[in-house]
C-alpha positions in Angstrom: -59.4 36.6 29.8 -58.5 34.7 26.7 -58.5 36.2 23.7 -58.1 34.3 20.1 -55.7 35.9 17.4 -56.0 34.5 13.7 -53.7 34.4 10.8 -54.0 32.6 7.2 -51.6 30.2 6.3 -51.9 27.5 3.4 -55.7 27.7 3.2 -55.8 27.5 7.3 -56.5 29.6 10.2 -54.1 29.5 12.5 -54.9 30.1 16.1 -53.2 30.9 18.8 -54.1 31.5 22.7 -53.0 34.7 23.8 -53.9 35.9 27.8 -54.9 39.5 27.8 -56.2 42.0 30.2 -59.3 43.0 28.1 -61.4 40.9 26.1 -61.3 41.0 22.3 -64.2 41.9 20.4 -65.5 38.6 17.9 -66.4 40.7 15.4 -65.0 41.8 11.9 -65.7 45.4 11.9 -63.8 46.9 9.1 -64.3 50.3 10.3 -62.0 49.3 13.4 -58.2 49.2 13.1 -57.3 48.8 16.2 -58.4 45.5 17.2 -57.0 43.4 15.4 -57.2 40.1 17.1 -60.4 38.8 16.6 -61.7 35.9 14.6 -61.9 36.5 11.0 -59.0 39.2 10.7 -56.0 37.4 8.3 -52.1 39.0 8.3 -51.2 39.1 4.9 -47.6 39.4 6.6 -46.4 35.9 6.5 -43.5 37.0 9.5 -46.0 38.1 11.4 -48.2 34.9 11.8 -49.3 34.1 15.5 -47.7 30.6 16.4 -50.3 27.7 15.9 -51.8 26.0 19.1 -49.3 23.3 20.2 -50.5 20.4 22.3 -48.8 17.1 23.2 -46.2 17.3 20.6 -48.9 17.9 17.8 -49.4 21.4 16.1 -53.5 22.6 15.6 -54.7 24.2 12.6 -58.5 25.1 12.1 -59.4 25.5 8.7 -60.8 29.0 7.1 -64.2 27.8 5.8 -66.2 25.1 6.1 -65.8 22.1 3.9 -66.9 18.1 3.3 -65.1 15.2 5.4 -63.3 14.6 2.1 -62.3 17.9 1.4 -60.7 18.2 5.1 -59.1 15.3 4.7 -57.2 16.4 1.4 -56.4 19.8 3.2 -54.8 17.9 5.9 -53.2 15.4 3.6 -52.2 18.5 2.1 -50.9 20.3 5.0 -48.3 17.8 6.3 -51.0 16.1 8.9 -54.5 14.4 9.1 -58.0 15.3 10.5 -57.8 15.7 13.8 -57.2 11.8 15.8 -58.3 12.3 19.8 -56.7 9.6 21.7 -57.9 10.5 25.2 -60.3 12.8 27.1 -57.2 15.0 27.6 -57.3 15.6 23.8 -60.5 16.0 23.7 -61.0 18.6 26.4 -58.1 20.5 24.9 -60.1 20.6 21.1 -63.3 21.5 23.1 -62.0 24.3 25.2 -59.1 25.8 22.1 -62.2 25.6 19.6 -65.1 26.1 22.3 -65.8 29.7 19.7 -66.9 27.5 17.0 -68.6 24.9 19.2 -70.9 27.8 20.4 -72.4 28.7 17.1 -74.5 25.8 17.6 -73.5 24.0 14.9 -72.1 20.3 13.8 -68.7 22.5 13.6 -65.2 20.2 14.1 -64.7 17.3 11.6 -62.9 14.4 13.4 -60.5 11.9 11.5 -62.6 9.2 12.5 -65.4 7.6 10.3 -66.6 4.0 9.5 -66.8 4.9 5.2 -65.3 1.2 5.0 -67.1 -1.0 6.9 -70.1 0.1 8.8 -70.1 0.3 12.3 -66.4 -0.3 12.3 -64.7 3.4 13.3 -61.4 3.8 12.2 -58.7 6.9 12.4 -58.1 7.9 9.1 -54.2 8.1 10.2 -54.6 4.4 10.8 -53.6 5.4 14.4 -55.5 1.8 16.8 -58.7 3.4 18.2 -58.7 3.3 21.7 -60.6 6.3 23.3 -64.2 7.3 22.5 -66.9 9.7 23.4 -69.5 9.7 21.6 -72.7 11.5 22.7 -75.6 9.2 24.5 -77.4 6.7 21.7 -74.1 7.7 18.5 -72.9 7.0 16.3 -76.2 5.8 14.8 -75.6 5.9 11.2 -79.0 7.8 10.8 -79.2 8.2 6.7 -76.0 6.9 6.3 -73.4 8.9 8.8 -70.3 7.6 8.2 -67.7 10.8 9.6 -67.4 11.7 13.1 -67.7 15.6 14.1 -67.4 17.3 17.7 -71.0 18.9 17.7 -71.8 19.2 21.5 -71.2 21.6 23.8 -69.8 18.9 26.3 -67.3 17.5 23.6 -69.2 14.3 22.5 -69.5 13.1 19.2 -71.8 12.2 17.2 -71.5 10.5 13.3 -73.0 12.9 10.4 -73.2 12.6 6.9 -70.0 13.2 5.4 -70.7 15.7 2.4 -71.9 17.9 4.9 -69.7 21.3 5.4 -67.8 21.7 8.6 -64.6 22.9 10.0 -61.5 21.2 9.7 -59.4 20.7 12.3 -55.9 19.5 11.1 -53.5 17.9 13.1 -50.1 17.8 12.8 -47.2 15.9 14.6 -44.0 18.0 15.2 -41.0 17.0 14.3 -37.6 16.8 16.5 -39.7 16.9 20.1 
């Protein structure tokens, strides 16, 4: 079973993958001390932060609370990184499957680093990284009332293009250095 330990760090929740024999429970029930590895919990212990979730030389932060496109980008300008840039289904299946908790709320969850705020209809990576891959969701981006940001929102890890003052989740990527 996987179970998902969190830890605060510069305005982020840091996540980390950790195979267990029992499943954690996904609640914040104060009364319990003894789990302490479920979403929501922070370490006020700096040294004792779980390791971020590493993936093709890039380091994954998820961001506490939800925020606008604009506001996530800042964070991750911030951070040392960018809004997350998925550059094959690879990529994309890892962000689904590490983040597949917040995907289930059933929510337009994960902020991309894509949108088209420049030029309509022409998607860009906010990194300035070429796009190359896609996977947006059957009949998106539609720019339905003016959807300019691209978000993870399915269950099946397609996008789809939302409005861009809307509050999501920010997931910040960050490229490691020296690997």
């Amino acid at each position: 079973m996987i179970d998902v330990r969190v830890a605060g760090l510069a305005g982020l929740v840091v996540l980390s993958l950790i195979a267990c024999g029992e499943g954690g429970d996904d609640n914040d029930d104060a009364d319990s001390d003894t789990d302490s590895n479920t979403v929501g919990d922070t370490d006020s212990d700096t040294a004792g932060l779980d390791p971020p979730i590493e993936y093709g030389g890039h380091t994954y932060y998820l961001s506490r609370a939800q925020m606008t496109w604009q506001e996530a980008s800042s964070l991750a300008q911030e951070s040392g990184g960018y809004l997350v840039t998925v550059n094959d289904q690879a990529e994309n299946d890892f962000v689904r499957d590490s983040y597949r908790s917040h995907l289930e709320e059933g929510a337009d969850i994960l902020w991309l680093g894509n949108n088209d705020i420049a030029v309509e209809g022409q998607w860009v990576w906010e990194n300035g990284e070429q796009v190359g891959y896609e996977n947006w969701h059957v009949g998106e981006p539609n720019d339905e009332g003016g959807q300019d940001c691209g978000h993870m929102w399915y269950m099946d890890g397609t996008w789809d293009d939302t409005v861009c003052t809307y509050a999501l989740f920010a997931l910040v990527e960050v490229e490691n250095q020296g690997k």
